[in-house]
N, C-alpha and C positions, 0 to 999 in steps of 0.2 A: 504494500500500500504506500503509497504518496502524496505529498499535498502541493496543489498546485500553488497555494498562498499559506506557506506555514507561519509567514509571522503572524496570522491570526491565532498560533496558537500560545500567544504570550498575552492573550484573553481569559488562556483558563485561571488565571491567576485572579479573577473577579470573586471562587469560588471561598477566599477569605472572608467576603461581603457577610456571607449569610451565617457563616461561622464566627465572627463578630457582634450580630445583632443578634445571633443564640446565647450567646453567653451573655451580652448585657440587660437583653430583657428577662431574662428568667426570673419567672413568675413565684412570688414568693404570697405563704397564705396569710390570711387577715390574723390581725394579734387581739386578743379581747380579754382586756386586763379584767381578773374576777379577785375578792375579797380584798387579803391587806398587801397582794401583786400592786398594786396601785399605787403604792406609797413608795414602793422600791426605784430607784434612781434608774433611767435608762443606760447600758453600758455601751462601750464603741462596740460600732456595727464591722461583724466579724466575715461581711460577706466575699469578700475578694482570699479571703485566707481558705475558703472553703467552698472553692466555686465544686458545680458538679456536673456533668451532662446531662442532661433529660431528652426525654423524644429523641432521638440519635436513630433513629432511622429516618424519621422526620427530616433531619437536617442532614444526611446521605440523602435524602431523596433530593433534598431542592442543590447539592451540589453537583450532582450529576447531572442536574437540568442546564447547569450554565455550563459545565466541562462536554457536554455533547454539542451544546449551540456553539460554541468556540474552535471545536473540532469541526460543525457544518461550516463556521465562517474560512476555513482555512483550505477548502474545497480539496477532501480526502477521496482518491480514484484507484481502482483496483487495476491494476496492468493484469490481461492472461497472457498464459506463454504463448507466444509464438513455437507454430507446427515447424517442423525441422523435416526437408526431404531432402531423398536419398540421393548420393550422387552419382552424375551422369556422365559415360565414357561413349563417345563420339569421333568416328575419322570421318571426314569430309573427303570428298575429290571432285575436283572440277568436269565438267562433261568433255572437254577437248583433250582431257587427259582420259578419262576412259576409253575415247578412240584416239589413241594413237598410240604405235609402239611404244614409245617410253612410260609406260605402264608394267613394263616389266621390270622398269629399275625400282620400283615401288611394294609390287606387288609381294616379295618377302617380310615386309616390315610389317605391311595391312594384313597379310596374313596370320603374323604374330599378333599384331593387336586385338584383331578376331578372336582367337582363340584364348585371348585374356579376357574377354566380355565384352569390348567394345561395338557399336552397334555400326554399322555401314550406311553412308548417306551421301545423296548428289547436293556438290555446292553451289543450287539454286536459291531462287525465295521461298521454296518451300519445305528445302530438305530432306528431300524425298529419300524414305530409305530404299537400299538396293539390296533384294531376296542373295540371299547364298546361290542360287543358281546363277543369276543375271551375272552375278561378280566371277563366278567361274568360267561362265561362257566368255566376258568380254577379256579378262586379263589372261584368260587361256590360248584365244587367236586373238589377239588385237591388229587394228588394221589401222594405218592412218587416216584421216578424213577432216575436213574443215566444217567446224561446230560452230555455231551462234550461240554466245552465251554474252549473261550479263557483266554489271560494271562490278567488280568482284572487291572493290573498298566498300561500295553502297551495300553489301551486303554484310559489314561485318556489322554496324550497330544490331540487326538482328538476330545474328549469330549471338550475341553479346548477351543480349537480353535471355537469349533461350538457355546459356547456358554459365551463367552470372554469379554459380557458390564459388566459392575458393576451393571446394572438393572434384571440381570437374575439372574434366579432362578430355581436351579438344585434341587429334590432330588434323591438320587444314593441308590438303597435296594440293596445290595448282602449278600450272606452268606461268611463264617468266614472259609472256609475250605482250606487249604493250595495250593492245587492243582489247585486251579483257580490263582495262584499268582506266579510270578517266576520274577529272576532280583531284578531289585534296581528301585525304583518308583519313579516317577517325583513328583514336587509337586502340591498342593492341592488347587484350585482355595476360595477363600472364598466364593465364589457364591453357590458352591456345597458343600451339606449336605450328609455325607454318612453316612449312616449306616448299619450297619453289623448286619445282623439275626444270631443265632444262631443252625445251623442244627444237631439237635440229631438223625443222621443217623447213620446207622450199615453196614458197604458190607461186603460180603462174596466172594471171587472168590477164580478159580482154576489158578494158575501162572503160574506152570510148570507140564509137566511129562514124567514119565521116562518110559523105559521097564523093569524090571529086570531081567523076564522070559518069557517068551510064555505063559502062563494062569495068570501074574499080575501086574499090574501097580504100578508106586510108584507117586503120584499127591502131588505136593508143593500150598499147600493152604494158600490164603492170609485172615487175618481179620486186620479190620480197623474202630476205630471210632474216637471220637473229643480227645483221649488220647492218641494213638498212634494206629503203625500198627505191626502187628504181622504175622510170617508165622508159619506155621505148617506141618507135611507130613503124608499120610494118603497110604496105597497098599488098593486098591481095584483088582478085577477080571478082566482081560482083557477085559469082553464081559459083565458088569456092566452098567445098564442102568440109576443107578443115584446113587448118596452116601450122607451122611449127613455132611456138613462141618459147624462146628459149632454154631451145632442147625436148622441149614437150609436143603431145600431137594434144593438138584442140577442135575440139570438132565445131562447124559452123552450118548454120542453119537459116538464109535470108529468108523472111515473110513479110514480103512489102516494104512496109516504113520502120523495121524492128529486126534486129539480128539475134537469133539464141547461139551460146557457146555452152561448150560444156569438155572439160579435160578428164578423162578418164570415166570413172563410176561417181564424178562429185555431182551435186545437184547443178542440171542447167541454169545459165545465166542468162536473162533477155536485156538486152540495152537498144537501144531509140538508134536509128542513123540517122545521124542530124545532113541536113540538105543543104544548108544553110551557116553561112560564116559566125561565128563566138562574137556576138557585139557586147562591148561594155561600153557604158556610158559614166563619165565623169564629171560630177560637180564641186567645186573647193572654194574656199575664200583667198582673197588674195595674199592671204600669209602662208597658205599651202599649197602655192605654186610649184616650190623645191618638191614637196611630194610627192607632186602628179609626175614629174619627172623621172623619180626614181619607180615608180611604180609600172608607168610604158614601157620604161627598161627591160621591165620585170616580165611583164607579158609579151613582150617581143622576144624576149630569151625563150620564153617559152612555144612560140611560136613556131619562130625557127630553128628549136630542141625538136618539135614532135609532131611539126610540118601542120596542125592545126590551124585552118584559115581564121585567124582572130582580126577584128576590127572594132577601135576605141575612139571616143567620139567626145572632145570635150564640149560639156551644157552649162547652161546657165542655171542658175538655185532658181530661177524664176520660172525656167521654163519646164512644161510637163514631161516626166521621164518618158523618155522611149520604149515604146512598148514591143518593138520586137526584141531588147537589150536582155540579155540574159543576166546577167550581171549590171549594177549600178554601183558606183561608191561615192558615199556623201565623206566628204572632206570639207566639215564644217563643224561651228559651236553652235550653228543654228539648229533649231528644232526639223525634223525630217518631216519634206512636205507630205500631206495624209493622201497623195493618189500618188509618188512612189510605194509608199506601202501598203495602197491597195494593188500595185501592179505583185508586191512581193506575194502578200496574201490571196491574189485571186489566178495569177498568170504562174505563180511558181517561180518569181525570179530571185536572185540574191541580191541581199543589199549588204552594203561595206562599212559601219557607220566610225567616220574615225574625227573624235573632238576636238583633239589637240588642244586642250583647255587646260589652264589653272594647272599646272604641271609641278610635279612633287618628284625629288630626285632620289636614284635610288640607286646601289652596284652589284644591283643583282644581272645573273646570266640568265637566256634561254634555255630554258632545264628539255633540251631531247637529245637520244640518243644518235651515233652516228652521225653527227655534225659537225661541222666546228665551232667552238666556242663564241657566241654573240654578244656583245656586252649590251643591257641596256640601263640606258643613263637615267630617262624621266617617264614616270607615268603621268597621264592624266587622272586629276581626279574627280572630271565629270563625264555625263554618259557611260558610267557603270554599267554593264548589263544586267537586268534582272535577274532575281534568282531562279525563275525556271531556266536560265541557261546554264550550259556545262563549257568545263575550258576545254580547248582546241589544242593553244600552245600556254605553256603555262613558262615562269621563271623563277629560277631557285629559291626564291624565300617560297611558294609555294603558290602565289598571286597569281589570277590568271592576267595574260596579257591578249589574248582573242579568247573569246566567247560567242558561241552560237546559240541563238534563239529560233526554235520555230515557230514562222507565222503562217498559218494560215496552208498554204501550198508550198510556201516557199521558206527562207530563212535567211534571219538578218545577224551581221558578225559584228561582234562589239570588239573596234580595236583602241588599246587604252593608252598605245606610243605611236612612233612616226618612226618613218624610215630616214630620215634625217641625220647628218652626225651628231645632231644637239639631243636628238632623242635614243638611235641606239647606234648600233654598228650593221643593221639589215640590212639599206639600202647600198651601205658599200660588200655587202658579202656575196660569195658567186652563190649561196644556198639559200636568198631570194627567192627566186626561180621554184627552187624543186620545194620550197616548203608552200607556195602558192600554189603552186603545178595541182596536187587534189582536190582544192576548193574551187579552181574554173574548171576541172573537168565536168560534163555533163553529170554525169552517173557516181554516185560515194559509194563505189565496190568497194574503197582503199582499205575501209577500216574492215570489211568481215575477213581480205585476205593478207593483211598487215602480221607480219610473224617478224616484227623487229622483237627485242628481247630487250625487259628493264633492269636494269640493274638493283642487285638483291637490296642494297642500302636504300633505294627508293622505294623499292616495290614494299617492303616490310616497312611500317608506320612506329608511331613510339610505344613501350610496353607502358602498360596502367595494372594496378591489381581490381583484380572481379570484385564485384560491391555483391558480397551474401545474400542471398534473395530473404535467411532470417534475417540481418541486420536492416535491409532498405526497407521491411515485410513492419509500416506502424504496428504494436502492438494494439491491440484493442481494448479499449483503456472503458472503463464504467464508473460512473459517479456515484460516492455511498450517499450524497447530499440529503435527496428524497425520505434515505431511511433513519440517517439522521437526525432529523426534523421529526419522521414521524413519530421514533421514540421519546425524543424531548416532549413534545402534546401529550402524551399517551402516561409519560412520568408526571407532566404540570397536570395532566388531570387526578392523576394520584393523588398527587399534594392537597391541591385543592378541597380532593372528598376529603383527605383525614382530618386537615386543618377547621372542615366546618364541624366535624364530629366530633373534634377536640374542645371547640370552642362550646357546643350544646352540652359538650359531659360536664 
């Protein structure tokens, strides 16, 4: 038991009061001097030398009335125990690591874990567990194959929660590869062991393509392994029924206005053949002139990198974005007029939004793999993007520095620096180019076949210890106040009957 206000109980000390007026009023009986008593001198009154108690239940009754009211004033609460549950032993494994070889370098340990009690689960959002058969068959023949899975930091606060004593015990397989990872990751319960496989995977796909005639295609091919990714452009035949993209046969499939690929037994892929030249249209204020420059740079490199007929068209803020522009970039502190971003939101275009405002300096780098090191010097700190967007490219303190929003059909990028030397080192670096190159592609195949590899000190977040589901679990606390109270009434009517009974006798 506890009180939530115990200096009320420096009240009970009231219980003097009545203990005091007992002893001084005590009722003493009438004196009736009879015969030669009368004449005899009265002597000193002997009453303090021989005090006595009387009614002494009486007066336990009325101090237990004021020692319980002192005790309700002090507001006394029973805590019960909190239920104590038993702890849980848990291996996760990623779904892209269930198909693919290197489930074999795993599959000793999960083994042992098994046969210790632990229970087997895919590291989805729902943590599906996986039968003793299913685990036999896939780690028995494993085959490689390109998985879609989720953003695998956004899942750990759930992980977290489900398994949050100090008594549990998590291990977590995923692989190393960039693409399963996006944002800024929560931290890392010590309960949970993760480790990160190494995938020596290779993809091949087709990204984009073009028309350029009536008998031949022009196809923007992507390769990707755990060092970087690379595009390439290859013309094949309009009516080509596979081509070799870097060492692989790919099988192709033209139907009209839409080409399907497909390499091996992976699932087919359809992309659009665009007919039609890449137009971006460009709006800036005139302090981000330098930008526009470095930016054509940028898109002409990539131009004549991937033979992509691109066409850039500088507009005025005033005038209505172009509506066959696939791409637009606002290079402005101005507000983004509301029929660009109806064309984002209704026609599927990209928009660019970069503020260059109110600029806060900073010496962080471009945190990706496989690059060369970028420095950048200032962010902005207006035109933040929202929080339903997720970062793109992010830098070492963990900030993102592009973010993408989807609206509607289409999606708008929040960029919070400049290509300028006063803002970073992008627009003089040759890897401009290749880090723009996926965002004006048509089609974002990049991210399901991206097999770059993070490094383990990024990919693993900070440890925390697990918060006890007893300890965070309020105990459920109950007030004696009610019963307090009602025993005090229940005593003061006691008092009451004897005292009238006392006084009629």
């Amino acid at each position: 038991m506890t009180f939530l206000s115990p200096i009320w109980l420096f009240a009970a000390s009231a219980v003097l009061v009545p203990i005091a007026i007992h002893l001084w009023n005590r009722r003493q009986g009438k004196t009736v001097k009879v015969g030669n008593l009368r004449w005899l001198e009265p002597s000193a009154s002997r009453r303090w030398s021989s005090i006595q108690l009387s009614d002494v239940w009486l007066l336990v009754l009325r101090c237990c009335i004021l020692l319980l009211v002192a005790v309700a004033l002090a507001k006394p609460v029973w805590e019960g125990a909190a239920t104590s549950q038993q702890a849980q032993k848990a291996v996760l494994i990623s779904p892209e690591l269930l198909h693919s070889t290197a489930i074999r370098q795993i599959k000793p340990t999960v083994d042992n874990l098994l046969q210790r009690g632990y229970t087997l689960h895919r590291y989805t959002s729902t943590f599906e567990v996986i039968p003793a058969e299913a685990w036999q068959t896939l780690s028995g023949n494993p085959t490689d194959s390109v998985v879609s899975s989720g953003n695998y930091w956004g899942l750990l606060p759930a992980l977290a929660q489900r398994y949050d004593q100090a008594e549990d015990s998590v291990w977590l397989f995923t692989s190393d590869q960039q693409r399963h990872f996006s944002g800024t990751p929560t931290a890392l319960q010590e309960n949970i062991r993760w480790v990160p496989v190494a995938l020596e995977s290779t993809t091949n796909w087709v990204q984009a393509a073009y028309s350029l005639s009536s008998d031949s295609l022009l196809l923007i091919t992507g390769h990707s392994n755990r060092e970087g990714t690379t595009y390439h452009s290859v013309t094949v035949a309009a009516l080509a029924q596979e081509t070799n993209i870097n060492g692989s046969l790919v099988k192709l499939s033209p139907e009209g206005d839409s080409l399907t690929t497909q390499q091996g037994n992976s699932v087919p892929h359809r992309i659009e053949i665009n007919k039609e030249p890449l137009r971006i249209g460009i709006a800036y204020d005139e302090g981000q002139q330098s930008e526009v420059r470095y930016l054509q740079a940028a898109v002409q490199a990539i131009s004549h990198y991937t033979g992509i007929p691109i066409e850039t068209q500088q507009i005025s803020k005033t005038t209505p974005a172009d509506t066959s522009a696939a791409w637009l970039f606002w290079l402005s502190s101005e507000e983004v007029p509301s029929t660009w971003l109806e064309q984002v939101q209704e026609k599927g275009a990209k928009l660019w939004v970069q503020s260059a405002s109110e600029p806060t300096a900073t010496t962080a780098q471009l945190a990706s793999a496989g690059i060369e090191k970028i420095s950048i010097h200032q962010l902005a700190t207006t035109g933040i993007a929202p929080n339903n967007a997720y970062p793109i490219w992010q830098i070492t303190t963990g900030e993102p520095l592009l973010s993408e929003q989807r609206l509607g059909l289409g999606k708008v990028y929040h960029f919070r620096s400049g290509f300028g030397p006063a803002w970073s080192q992008l627009g003089q670096s040759t890897q401009l180019p290749e880090l723009l190159l996926p965002l004006i592609l048509p089609e974002q195949a990049a991210s399901h076949y991206d097999a770059r590899a993070l490094d383990e000190t990024q990919l693993k977040p900070a440890m925390v210890q697990p918060i006890s589901k007893q300890d965070k679990q309020e105990r459920q606390q109950y007030s004696l106040i009610p019963w307090l109270v009602l025993l005090a009434f229940l005593l003061f009517l006691a008092e009451r009957i004897i005292t009238s009974k006392r006084k009629t006798a």
